[in-house]
N, C-alpha and C positions, 0 to 999 in steps of 0.2 A: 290682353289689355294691360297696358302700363299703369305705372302706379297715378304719373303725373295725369295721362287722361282721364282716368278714373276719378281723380281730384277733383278735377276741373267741372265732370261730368256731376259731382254729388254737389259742388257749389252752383252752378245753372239749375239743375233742376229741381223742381219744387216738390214739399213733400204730398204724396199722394192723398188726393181728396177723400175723404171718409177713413182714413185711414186711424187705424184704434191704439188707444194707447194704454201702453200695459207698463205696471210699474216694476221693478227687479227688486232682488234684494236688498240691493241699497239704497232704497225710494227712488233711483233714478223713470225718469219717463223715459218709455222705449215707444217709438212711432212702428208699427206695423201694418202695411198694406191689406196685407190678409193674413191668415195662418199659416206660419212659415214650412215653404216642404223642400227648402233646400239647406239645411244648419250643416254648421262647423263649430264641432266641441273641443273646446281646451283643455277642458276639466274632464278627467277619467270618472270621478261620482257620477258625473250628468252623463256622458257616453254610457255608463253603467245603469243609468235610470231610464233612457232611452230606450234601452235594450229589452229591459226588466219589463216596460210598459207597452215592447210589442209595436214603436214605432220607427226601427230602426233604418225602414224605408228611405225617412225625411231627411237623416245623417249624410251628408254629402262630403263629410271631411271630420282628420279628428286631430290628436296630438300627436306626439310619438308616447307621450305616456298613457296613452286611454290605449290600453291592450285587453281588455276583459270587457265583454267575454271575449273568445280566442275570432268570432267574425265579424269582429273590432277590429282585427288587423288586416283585415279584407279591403278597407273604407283609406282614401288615400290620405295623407298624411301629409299636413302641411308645417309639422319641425316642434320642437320641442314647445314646452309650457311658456319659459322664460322669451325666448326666442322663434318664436312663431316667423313661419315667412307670409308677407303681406303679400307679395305677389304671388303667389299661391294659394290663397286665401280669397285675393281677386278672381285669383282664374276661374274657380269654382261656383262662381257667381252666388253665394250666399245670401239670400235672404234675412238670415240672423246668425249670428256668432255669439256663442255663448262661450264667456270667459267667466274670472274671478278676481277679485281683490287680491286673493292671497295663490301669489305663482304665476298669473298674469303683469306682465309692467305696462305702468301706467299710459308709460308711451303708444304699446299696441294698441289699449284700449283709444285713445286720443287718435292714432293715426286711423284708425275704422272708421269712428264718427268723422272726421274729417270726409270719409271716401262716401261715404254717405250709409253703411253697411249697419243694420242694426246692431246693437250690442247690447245682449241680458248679461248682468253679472251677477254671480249666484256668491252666496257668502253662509258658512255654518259654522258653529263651535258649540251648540248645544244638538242634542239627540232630538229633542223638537223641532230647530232649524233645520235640522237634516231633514226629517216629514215632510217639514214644508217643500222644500226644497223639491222632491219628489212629487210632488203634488202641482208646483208651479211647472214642472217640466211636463205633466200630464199634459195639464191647459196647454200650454204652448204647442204642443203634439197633437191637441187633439185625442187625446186618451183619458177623457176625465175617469171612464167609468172602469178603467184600469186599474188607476190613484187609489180607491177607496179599499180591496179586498189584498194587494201588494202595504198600501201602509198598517192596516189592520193585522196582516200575517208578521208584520216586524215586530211591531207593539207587542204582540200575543207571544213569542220567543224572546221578546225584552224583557216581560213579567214573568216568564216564566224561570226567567235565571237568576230574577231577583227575587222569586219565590223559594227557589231555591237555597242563596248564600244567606236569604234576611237572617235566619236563626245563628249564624255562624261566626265568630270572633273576626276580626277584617283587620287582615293581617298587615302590616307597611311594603308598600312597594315601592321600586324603585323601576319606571320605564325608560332607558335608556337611548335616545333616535339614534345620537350619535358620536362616537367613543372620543375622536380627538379634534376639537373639542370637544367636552361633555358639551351634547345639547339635551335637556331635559321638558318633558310635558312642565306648564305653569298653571296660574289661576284658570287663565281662559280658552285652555286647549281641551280640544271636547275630550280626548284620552284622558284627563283626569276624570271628568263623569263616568267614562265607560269603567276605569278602574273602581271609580266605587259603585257601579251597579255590578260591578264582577264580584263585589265582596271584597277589597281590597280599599286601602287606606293608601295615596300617593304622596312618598314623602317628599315631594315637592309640587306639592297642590298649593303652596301658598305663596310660590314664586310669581312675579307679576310677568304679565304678558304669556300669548299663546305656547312659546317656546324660548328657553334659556340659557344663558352656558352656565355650567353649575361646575364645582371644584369636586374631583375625586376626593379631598378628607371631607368636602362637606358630606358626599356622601355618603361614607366610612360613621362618619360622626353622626349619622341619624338613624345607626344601625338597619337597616332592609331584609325584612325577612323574606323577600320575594325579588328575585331582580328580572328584568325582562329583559331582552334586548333586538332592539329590531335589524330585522334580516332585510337589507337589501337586496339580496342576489338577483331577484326575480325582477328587478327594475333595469340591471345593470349596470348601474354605479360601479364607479374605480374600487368604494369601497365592501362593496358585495357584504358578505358574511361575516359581522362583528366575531371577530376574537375572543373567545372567552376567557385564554390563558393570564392574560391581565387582572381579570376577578379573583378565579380560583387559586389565584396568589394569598387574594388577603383573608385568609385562613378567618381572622379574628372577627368576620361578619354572619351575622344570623344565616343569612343566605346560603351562604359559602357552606358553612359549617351545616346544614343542612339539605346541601346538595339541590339549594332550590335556585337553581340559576336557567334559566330557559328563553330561547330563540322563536319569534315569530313574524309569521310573512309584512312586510314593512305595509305591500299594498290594500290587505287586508283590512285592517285598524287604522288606516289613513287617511281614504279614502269614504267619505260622509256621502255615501250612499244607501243601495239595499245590501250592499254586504255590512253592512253596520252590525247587523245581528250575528252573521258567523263569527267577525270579530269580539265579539262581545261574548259570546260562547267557547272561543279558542282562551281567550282573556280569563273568564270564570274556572275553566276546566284545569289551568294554568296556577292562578291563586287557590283554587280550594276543589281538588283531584277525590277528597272526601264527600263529595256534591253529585259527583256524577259517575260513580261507580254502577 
C-alpha cells in the first residue's frame, strides 16, 4: 500500500464505533479499536518491556535500535529512531506504533496520525516514569497481571542498592554520553537520579535540561572523583568505545589520580526500561566497589 492511498484511506474513513480511548504519556488521546495485536516499537525501553511481559507475540515491527533482547532482532525492522521508514511501517499494517518524544521526529509522529495508524508515545526521566511506563505497556498488551511482580522485582533491586550506598560518603561524578562535544547528564536526565541512588553525587546535576554540552576545564574545575564514560560499541556508532587516553592525561583530577576512570554499556543505563535495575547496579558497583565485595 502506498503512502498516498493509505492517506486518503485514513481521511475517508471513519473512526471505529466503540472504539476506547486511552491516554499516553503525554495526555494525548489515542483512539483504539480493540487491544492492539499488531505494534511497531520505536523505542528499545518499550521493545524491552514487551519482551520482559511475555507479549512479544503482538510486536510485528521494531527499530534498528530495539536489539535486546537478542529475538528482538528476529522481528522486521522498519529503520532507525530518527528516521523510521513510513512505508514500511504501512506495510505492516500496525494497529499501534509506539514512539517517543525524545528520538522520535515530530514529523513521524504527524505523518502516522495523518495515515490514520494509532500512536502511543511514551516519555520518562524519572525511575517512577519508567514504572509507569512498564505498566502502561502491560495494559496495552494485555499483560496486566505481569505489570505488578516484573515492577515489584525492580523496586526490590532499587532498595536494595540504596540500602546498600545510604551509609556511605557519595562521592562526585562525572557521567560522560559524549567526548567531543562534551554532552553531559543535567537536572532532568533520569542518569542523574540513578547516579545518586548508585551513591554518587553528579557534578553536573544542576545543568539545565536532560542533556548538555559542558566544557572539559569546567569539568577539571569541579574536580570528579568518579568519571564514567559511556560505551557505545554495542549500538554501533562511528563513535564506538570512548577513549580514555584524553583523561588520563589530566593527571591533576581526583579521578585520574585515583585510577577511578570506568567504561559502561551505553544501552544499559539509557534505556528507561526493565533493565533500569542492572543499570543502576553496574552504576553502584562502579561508584562505591566497597558495597559489594
Amino acid at each position: 500500500m502506498s503512502i498516498a492511498l493509505a492517506l486518503v484511506l485514513a481521511l475517508v474513513l471513519p473512526r471505529p464505533a466503540g472504539a476506547a480511548i486511552v491516554q499516553d504519556m503525554l495526555g494525548r488521546d489515542v483512539a483504539l479499536a480493540a487491544p492492539p495485536t499488531r505494534i511497531v516499537s520505536l523505542v528499545p525501553s518499550v521493545t524491552e518491556s514487551v519482551y520482559a511481559l511475555g507479549g512479544q507475540a503482538r510486536l510485528v515491527g521494531r527499530s534498528d535500535w530495539c536489539d535486546y533482547p537478542p529475538a528482538a532482532r528476529e522481528k522486521p525492522s522498519v529503520g532507525g529512531m530518527i528516521n523510521p521508514s513510513i512505508e514500511m511501517i504501512v506495510a505492516l499494517t500496525p494497529d499501534l506504533v509506539v514512539a517517543t518524544d525524545e528520538g522520535n521526529r515530530e514529523e513521524t509522529i504527524v505523518q502516522l496520525r495523518r495515515l490514520g495508524i494509532p500512536t502511543y508515545l511514551v516519555h520518562a526521566h524519572r525511575v517512577e516514569q519508567m514504572l509507569d511506563m512498564v505498566t502502561r505497556v502491560a495494559a496495552l498488551i494485555e499483560r496486566r497481571d505481569a505489570a505488578a511482580p516484573l515492577v515489584a522485582s525492580i523496586r526490590q533491586r532499587i532498595e536494595s542498592v540504596r540500602a546498600r550506598v545510604a551509609p556511605l560518603p557519595a562521592p562526585r561524578v562525572l557521567y560522560v554520553l559524549w567526548p567531543e562535544p562534551l554532552i553531559v547528564p543535567g537536572r532532568t536526565s533520569h542518569l542523574t537520579e540513578l547516579i545518586e541512588l548508585a551513591g554518587g553525587r553528579s557534578i553536573t546535576a544542576g545543568e539545565g535540561d536532560s542533556y548538555v554540552r559542558f566544557s572539559l576545564e569546567a569539568a577539571v574545575a569541579r574536580a570528579p572523583e568518579v568519571i564514567v564514560l559511556a560505551d557505545h560499541s554495542a549500538s554501533g556508532t562511528a563513535a564506538g568505545r570512548q577513549s580514555p587516553e584524553k583523561w588520563q592525561r589530566l593527571a591533576s583530577v581526583p579521578a585520574i589520580k585515583a585510577g577511578r576512570l570506568h567504561s559502561i554499556d551505553l544501552s544499559i543505563l539509557h534505556r528507561y526500561g526493565p533493565r533500569v535495575a542492572d543499570g543502576l547496579e553496574l552504576l553502584a558497583r562502579i561508584i562505591h566497589p566497597e558495597a559489594f565485595r
